[in-house]
ZATIDREN-326077 format. One record per residue (C-alpha): x, y, z; residue in three letters; residue number from 1. Coordinates in steps of 0.1 Angstrom, whole numbers, plus 5000, padded with zeros to 4 digits. Layout:
BEGIN
<pt X="X" Y="Y" Z="Z" code="ALA" pos="NUM"/>
...
end
This chain:
BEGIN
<pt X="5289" Y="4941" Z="5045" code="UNK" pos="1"/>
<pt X="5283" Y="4967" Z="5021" code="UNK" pos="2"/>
<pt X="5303" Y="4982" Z="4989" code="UNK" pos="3"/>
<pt X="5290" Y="5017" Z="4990" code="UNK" pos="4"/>
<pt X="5309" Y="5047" Z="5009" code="UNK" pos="5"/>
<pt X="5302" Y="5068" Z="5037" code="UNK" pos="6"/>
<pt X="5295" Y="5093" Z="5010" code="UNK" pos="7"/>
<pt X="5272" Y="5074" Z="4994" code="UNK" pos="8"/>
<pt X="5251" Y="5069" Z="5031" code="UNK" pos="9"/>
<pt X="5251" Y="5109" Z="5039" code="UNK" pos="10"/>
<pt X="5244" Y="5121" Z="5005" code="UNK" pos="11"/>
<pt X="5213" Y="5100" Z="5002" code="UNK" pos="12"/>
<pt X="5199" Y="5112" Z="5036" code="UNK" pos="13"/>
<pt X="5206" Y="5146" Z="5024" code="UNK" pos="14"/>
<pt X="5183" Y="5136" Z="4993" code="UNK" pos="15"/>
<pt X="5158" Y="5126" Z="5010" code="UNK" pos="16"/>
<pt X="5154" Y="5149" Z="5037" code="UNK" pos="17"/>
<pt X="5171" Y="5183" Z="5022" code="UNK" pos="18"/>
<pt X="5184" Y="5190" Z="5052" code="UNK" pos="19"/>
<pt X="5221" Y="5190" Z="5065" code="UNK" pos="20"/>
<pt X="5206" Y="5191" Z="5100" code="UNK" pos="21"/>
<pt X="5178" Y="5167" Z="5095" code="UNK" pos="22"/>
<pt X="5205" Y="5139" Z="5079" code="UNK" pos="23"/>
<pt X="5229" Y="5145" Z="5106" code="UNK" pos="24"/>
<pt X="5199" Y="5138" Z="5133" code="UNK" pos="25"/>
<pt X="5188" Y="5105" Z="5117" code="UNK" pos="26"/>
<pt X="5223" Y="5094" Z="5111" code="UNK" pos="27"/>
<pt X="5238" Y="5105" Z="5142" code="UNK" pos="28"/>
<pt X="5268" Y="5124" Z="5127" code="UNK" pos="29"/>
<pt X="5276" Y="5160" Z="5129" code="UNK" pos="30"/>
<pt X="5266" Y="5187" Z="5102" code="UNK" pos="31"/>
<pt X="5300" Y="5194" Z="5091" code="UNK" pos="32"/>
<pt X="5312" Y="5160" Z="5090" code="UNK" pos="33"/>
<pt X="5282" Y="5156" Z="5061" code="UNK" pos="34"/>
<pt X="5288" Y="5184" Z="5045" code="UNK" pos="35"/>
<pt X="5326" Y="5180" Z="5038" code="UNK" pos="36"/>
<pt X="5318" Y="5148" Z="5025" code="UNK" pos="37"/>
<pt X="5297" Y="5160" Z="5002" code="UNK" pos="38"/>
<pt X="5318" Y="5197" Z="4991" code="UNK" pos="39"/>
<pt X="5348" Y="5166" Z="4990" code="UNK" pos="40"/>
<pt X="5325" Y="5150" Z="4962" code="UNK" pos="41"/>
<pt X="5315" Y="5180" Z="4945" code="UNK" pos="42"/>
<pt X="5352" Y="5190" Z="4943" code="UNK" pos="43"/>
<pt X="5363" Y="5155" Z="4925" code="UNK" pos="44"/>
<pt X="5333" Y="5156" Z="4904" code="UNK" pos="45"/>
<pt X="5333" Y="5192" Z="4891" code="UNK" pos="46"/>
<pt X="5298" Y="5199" Z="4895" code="UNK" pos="47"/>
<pt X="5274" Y="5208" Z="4921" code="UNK" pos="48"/>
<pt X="5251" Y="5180" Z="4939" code="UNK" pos="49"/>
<pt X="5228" Y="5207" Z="4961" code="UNK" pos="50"/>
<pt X="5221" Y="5243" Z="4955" code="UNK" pos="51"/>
<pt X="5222" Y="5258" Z="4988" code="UNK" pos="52"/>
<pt X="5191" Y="5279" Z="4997" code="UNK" pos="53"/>
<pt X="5178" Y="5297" Z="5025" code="UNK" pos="54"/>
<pt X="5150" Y="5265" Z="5037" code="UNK" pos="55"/>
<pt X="5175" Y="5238" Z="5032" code="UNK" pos="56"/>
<pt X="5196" Y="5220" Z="5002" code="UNK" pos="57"/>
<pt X="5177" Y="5212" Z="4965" code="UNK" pos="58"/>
<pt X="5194" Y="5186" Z="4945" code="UNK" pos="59"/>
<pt X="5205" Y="5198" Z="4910" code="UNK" pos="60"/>
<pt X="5207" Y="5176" Z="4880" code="UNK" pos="61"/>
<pt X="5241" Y="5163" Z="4887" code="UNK" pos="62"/>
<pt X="5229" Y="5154" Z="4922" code="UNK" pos="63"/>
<pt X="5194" Y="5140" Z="4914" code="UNK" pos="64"/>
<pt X="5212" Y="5120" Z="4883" code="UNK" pos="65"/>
<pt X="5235" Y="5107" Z="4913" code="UNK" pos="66"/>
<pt X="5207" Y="5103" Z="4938" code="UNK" pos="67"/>
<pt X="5187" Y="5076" Z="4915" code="UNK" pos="68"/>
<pt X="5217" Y="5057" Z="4903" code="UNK" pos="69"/>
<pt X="5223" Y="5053" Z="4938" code="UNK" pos="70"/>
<pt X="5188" Y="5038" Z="4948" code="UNK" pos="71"/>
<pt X="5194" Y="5014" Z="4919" code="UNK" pos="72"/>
<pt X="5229" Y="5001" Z="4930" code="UNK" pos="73"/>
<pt X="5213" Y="4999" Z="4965" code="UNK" pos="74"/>
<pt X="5184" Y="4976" Z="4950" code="UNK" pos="75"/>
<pt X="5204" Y="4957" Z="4930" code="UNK" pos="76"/>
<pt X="5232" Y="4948" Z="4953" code="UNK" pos="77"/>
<pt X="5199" Y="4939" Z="4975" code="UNK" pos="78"/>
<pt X="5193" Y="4914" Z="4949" code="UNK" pos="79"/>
<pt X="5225" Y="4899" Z="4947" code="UNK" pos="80"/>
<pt X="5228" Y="4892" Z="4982" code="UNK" pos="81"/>
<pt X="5200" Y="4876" Z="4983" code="UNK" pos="82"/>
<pt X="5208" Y="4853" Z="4951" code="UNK" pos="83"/>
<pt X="5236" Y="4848" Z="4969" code="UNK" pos="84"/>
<pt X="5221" Y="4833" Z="5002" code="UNK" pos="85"/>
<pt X="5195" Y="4814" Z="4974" code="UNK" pos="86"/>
<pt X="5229" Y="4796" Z="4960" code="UNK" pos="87"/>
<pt X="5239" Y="4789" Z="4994" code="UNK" pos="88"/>
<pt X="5211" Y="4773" Z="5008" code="UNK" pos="89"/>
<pt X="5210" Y="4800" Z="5036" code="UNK" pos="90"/>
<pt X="5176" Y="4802" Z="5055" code="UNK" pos="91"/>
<pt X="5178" Y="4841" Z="5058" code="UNK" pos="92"/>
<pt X="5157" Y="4865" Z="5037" code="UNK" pos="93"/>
<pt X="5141" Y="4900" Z="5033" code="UNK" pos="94"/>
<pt X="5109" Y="4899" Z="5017" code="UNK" pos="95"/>
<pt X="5092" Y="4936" Z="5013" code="UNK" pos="96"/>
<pt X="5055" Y="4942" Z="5008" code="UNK" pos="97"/>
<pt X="5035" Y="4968" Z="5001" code="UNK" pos="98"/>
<pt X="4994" Y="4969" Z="5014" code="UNK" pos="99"/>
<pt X="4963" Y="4989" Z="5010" code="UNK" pos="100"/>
<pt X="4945" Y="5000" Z="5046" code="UNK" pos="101"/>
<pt X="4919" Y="4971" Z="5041" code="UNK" pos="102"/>
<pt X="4943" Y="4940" Z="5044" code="UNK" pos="103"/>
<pt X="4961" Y="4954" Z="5077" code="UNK" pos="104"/>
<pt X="4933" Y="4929" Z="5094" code="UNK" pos="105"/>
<pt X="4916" Y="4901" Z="5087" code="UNK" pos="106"/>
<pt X="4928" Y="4869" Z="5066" code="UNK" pos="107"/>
<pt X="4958" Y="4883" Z="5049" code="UNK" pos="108"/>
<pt X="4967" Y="4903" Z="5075" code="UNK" pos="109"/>
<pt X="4968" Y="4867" Z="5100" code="UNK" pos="110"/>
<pt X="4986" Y="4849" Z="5061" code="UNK" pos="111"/>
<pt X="5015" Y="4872" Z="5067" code="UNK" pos="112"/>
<pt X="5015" Y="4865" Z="5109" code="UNK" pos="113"/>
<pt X="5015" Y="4829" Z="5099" code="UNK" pos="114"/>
<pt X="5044" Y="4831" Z="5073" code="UNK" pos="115"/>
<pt X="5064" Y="4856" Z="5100" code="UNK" pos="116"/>
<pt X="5058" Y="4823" Z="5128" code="UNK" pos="117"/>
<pt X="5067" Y="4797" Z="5102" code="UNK" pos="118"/>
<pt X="5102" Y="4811" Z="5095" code="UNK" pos="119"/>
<pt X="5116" Y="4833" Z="5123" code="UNK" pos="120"/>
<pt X="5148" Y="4831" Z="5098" code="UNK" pos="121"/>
<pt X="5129" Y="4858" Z="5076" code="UNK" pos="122"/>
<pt X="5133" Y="4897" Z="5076" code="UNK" pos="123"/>
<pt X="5097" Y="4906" Z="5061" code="UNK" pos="124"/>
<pt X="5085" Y="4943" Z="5059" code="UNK" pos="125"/>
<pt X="5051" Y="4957" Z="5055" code="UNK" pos="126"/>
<pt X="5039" Y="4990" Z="5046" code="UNK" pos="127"/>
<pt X="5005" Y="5003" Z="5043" code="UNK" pos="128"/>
<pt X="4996" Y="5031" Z="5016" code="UNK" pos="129"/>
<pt X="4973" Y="5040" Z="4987" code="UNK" pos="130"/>
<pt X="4974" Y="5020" Z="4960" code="UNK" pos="131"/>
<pt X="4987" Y="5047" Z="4935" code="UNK" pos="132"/>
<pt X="5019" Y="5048" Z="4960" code="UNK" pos="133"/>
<pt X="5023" Y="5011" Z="4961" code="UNK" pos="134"/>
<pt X="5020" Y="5008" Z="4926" code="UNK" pos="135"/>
<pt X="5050" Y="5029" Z="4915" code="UNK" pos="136"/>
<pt X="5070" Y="5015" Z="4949" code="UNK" pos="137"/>
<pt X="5066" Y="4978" Z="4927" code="UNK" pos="138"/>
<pt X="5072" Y="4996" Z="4893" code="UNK" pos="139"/>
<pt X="5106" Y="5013" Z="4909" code="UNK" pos="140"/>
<pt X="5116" Y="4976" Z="4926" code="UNK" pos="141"/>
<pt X="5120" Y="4998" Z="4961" code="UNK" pos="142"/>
<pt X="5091" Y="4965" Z="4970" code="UNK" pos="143"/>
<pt X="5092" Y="4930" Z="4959" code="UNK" pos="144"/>
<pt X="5052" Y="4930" Z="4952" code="UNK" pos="145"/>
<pt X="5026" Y="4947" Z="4964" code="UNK" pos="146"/>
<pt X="4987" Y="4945" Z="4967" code="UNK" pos="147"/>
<pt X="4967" Y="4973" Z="4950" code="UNK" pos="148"/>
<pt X="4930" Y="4978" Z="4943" code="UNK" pos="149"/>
<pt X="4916" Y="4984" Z="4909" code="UNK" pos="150"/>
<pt X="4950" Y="4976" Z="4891" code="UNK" pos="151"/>
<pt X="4934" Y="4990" Z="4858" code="UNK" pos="152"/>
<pt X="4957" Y="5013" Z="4842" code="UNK" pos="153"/>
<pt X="4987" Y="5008" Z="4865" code="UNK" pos="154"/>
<pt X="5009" Y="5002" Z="4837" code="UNK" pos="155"/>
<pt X="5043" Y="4984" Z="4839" code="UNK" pos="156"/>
<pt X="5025" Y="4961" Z="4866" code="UNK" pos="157"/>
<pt X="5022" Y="4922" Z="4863" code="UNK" pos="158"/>
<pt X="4995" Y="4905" Z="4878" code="UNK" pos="159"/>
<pt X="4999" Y="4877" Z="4898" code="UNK" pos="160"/>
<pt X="4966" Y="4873" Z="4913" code="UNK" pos="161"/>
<pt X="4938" Y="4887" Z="4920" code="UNK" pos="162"/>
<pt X="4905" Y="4885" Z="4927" code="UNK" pos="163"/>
<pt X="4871" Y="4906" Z="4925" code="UNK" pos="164"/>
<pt X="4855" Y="4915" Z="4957" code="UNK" pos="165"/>
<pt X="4815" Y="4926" Z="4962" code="UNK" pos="166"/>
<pt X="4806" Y="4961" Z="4967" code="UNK" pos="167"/>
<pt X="4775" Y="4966" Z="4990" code="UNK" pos="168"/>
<pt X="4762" Y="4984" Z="5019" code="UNK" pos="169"/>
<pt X="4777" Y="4982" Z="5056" code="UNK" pos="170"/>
<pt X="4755" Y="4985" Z="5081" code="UNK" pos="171"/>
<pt X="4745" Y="4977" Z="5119" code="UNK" pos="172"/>
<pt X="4732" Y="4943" Z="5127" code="UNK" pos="173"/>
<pt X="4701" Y="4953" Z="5140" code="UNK" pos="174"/>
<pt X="4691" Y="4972" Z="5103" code="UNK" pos="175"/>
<pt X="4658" Y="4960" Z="5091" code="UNK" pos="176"/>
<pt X="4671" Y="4955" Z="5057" code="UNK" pos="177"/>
<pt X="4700" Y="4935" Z="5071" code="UNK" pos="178"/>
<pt X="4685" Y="4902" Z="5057" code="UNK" pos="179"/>
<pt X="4678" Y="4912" Z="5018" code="UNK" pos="180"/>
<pt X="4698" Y="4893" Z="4995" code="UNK" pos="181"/>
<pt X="4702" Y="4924" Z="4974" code="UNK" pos="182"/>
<pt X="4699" Y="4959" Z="4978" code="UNK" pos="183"/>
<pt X="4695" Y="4990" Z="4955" code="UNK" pos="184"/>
<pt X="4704" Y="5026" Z="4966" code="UNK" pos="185"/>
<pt X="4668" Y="5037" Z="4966" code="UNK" pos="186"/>
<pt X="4655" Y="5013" Z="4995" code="UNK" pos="187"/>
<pt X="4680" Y="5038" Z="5019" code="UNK" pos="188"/>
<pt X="4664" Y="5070" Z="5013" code="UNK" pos="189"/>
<pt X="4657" Y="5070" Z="5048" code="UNK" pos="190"/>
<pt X="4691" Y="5064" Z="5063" code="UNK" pos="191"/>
<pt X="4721" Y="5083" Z="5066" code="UNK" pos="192"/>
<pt X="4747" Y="5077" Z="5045" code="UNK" pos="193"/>
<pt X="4785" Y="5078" Z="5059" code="UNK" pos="194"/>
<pt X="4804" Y="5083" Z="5025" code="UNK" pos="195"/>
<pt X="4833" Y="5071" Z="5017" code="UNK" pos="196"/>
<pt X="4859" Y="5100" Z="5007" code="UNK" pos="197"/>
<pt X="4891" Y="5103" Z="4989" code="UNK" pos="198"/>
<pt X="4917" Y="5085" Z="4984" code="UNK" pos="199"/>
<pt X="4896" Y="5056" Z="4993" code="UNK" pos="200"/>
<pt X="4891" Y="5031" Z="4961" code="UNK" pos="201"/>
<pt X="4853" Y="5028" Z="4970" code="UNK" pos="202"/>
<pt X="4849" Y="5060" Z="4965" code="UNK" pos="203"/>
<pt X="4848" Y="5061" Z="4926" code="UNK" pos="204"/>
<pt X="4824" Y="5033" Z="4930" code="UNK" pos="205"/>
<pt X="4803" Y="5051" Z="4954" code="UNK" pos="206"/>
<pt X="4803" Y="5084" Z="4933" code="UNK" pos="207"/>
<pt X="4790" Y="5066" Z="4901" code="UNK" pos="208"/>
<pt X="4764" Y="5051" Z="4921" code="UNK" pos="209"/>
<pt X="4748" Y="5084" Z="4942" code="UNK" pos="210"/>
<pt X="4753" Y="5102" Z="4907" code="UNK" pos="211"/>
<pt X="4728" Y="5075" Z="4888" code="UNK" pos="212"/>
<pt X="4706" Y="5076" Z="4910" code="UNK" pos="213"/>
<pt X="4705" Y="5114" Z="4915" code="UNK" pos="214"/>
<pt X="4709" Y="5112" Z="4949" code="UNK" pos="215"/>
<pt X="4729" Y="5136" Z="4975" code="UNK" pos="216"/>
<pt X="4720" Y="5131" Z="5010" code="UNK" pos="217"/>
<pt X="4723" Y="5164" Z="5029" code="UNK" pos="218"/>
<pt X="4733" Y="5147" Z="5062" code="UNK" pos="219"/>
<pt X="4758" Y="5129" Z="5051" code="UNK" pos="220"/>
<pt X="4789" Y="5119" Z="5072" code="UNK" pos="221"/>
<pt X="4821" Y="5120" Z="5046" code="UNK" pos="222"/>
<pt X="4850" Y="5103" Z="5058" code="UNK" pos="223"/>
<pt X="4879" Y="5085" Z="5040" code="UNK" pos="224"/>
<pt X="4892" Y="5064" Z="5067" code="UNK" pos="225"/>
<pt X="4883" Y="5025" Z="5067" code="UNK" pos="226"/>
<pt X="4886" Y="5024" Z="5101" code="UNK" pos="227"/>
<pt X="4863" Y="5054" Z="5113" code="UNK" pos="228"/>
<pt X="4837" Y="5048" Z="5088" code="UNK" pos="229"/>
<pt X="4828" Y="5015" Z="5102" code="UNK" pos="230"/>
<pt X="4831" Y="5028" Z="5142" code="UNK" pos="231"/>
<pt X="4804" Y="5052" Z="5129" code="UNK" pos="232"/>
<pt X="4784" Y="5021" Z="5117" code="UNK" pos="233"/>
<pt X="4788" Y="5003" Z="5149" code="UNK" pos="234"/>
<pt X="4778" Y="5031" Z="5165" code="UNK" pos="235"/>
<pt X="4741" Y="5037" Z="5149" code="UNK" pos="236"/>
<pt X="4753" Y="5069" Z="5130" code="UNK" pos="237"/>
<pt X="4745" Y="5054" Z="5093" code="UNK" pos="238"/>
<pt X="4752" Y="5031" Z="5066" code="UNK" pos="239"/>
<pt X="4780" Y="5032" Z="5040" code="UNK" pos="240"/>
<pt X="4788" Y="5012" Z="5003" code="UNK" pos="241"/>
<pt X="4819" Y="4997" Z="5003" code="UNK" pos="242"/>
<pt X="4836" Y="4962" Z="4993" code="UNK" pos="243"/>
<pt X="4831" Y="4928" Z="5016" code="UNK" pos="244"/>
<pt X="4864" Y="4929" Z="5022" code="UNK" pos="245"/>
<pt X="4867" Y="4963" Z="5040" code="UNK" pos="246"/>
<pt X="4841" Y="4947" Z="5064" code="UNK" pos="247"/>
<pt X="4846" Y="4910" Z="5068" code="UNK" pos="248"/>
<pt X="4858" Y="4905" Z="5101" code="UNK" pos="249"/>
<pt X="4838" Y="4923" Z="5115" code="UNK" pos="250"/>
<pt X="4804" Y="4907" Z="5094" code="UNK" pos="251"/>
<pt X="4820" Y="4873" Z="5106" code="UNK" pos="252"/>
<pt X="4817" Y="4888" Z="5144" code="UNK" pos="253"/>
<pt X="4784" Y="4898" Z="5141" code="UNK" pos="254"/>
<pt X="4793" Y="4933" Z="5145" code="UNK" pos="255"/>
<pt X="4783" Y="4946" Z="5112" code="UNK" pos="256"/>
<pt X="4758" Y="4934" Z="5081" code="UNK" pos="257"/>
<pt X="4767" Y="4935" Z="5049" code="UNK" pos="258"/>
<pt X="4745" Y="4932" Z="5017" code="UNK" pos="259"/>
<pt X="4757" Y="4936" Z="4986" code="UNK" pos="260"/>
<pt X="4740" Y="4962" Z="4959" code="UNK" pos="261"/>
<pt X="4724" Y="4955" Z="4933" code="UNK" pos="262"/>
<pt X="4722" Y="4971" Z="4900" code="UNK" pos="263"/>
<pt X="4740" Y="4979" Z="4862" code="UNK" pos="264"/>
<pt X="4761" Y="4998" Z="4879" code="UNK" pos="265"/>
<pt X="4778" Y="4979" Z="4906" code="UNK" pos="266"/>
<pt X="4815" Y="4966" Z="4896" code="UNK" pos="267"/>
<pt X="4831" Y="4946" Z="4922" code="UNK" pos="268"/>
<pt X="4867" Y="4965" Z="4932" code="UNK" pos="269"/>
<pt X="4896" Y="4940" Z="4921" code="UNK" pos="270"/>
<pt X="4923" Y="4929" Z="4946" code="UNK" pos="271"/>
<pt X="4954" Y="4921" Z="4926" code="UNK" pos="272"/>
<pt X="4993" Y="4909" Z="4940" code="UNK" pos="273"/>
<pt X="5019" Y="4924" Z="4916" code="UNK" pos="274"/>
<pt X="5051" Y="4922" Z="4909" code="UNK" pos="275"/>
<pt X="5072" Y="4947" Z="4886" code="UNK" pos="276"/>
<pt X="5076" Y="4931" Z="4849" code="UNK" pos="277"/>
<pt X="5111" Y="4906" Z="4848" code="UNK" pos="278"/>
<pt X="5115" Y="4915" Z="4881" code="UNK" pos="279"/>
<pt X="5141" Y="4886" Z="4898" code="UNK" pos="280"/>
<pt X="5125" Y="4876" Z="4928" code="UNK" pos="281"/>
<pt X="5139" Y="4856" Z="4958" code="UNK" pos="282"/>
<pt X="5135" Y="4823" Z="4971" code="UNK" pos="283"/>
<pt X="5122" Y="4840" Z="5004" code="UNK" pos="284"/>
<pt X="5094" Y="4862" Z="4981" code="UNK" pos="285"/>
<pt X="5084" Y="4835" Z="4958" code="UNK" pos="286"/>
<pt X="5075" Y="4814" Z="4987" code="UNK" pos="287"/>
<pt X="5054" Y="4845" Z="5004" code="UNK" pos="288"/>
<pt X="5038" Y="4850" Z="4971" code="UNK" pos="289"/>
<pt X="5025" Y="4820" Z="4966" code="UNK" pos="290"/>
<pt X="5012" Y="4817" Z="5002" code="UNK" pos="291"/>
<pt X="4995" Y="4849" Z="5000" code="UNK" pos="292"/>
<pt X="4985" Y="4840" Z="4965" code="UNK" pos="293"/>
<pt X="4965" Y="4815" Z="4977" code="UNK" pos="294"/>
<pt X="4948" Y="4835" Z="5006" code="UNK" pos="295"/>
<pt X="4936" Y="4857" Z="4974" code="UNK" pos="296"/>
<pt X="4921" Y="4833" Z="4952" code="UNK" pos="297"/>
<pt X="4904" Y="4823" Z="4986" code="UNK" pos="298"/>
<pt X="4886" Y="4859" Z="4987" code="UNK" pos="299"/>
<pt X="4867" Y="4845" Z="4950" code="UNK" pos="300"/>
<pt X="4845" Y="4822" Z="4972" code="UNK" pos="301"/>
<pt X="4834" Y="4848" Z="4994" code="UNK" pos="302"/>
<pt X="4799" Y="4858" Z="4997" code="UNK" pos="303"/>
end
């Protein structure tokens, strides 16, 4: 059951989408039957919602004051709900999480399969994006937490956990230099590089480090997907700097080597779980927190 109005449903689609057309589609409505609600709301209200435009409908400020007061009663009746299944001992839940690209495998990736198979009683969503994104999805409460890299300077954050994580170089597992303990970027003159691009997190790092060392590859691959970047690797086309983590499952295969750089230059990249400041969380996210809290204090002891 829900308290808000049919209204409420079409004229958040509309929002989001700016589209009469578009909303009626994804709700499964008609047009008209939309936009009289919403010409029925600007009547009793006295003021437009939407300025009607050639490409589509633009919220005013009457409609976008509307729009985020109604994300907030959505959130918070969210809330309540589930306050109210905590006081009634109800094993149901909705638990939502927000990732960045390099936890969607390896050991948190199989921490949240194991919590899903442990309690088939809970609702838990996942979603994958940048950290910037996830950050202000956890500031806004639209996620109960979410893990970020480099959590510096994402204010109104609090940090649960976190833990720092190697940056080194990835690279085939039949490399000569595969068995240094250390590396510097001068001992790779002679490979190609495979660079990690924007929006990736590494990339900062990586940028600092070419740029001390006055060094800029001609041949260079650039590519700012995880996933590509290390198919390239497996592949013979290069190595590439980036964190232990990005790379671990497929180090512990034997698919890749990894060995970390050495030099005054090298910070580690910092995986943290936050939560929004006096944010109340639910039985059901406070019990996934913890166990994925755990799983990240785990990543400390990696080498």
């Amino acid at each position: 059951m829900s308290p808000f109005s049919r209204f409420a449903l079409y004229f958040a689609q509309v929002a989001r989408s700016g589209s009469l057309r578009k909303a009626a589609e994804k709700l499964h409505v008609s047009a008209p039957a939309i936009n009289r609600q919403i010409l029925q709301a600007e009547e009793a209200f006295g003021t437009a919602l939407f300025e009607r435009l050639p490409e589509g409908l633009r919220m005013t400020t009457a409609g976008e004051l509307l729009y985020d007061n109604i994300l907030r009663w959505q959130r918070e009746f969210r809330i309540t709900r589930q306050r109210f299944d905590d006081i009634q001992g109800l094993k149901r839940g909705h638990v939502s999480v927000g990732l960045v690209q390099a936890l969607s495998e390896g050991i948190v990736a199989e921490a949240f399969a194991h919590i899903a198979a442990d309690n088939d009683w809970l609702r838990l969503e996942l979603s994958v994006g940048d950290s910037q994104v996830i950050s202000e999805r956890v500031r806004q409460s639209e996620i109960d937490f979410g893990l970020v890299l480099d959590p510096d300077g994402q204010n109104g954050l609090d940090v649960i956990a976190f833990a720092e994580l190697v940056i080194g170089v990835a690279m085939p597992p039949d490399n000569a230099l595969r068995k240094k303990e250390y590396i510097s970027l001068g001992e790779l003159s002679n490979e190609r590089h495979i660079f990690p691009g924007e929006p990736l997190v590494v990339n900062g790092r990586a940028k600092m480090l070419y740029r001390q060392h006055n060094f800029s590859p001609e041949n260079a691959i650039i590519c700012n997907d995880i996933r590509l970047i290390k198919s390239l690797i497996k592949a013979g086309n290069g190595v590439s700097v980036l964190s232990l983590l990005d790379v671990l499952e497929e180090v512990k295969s034997g698919q890749l080597s990894f060995v970390p750089l050495q030099g005054k230059y090298i910070r580690p990249l910092t995986l943290a779980l936050c939560t929004a400041p006096a944010r109340q969380l639910s039985k059901a996210a406070q019990m996934t927190i913890n166990e994925i809290t755990a799983v990240i204090e785990s990543l400390e002891n990696l080498d």
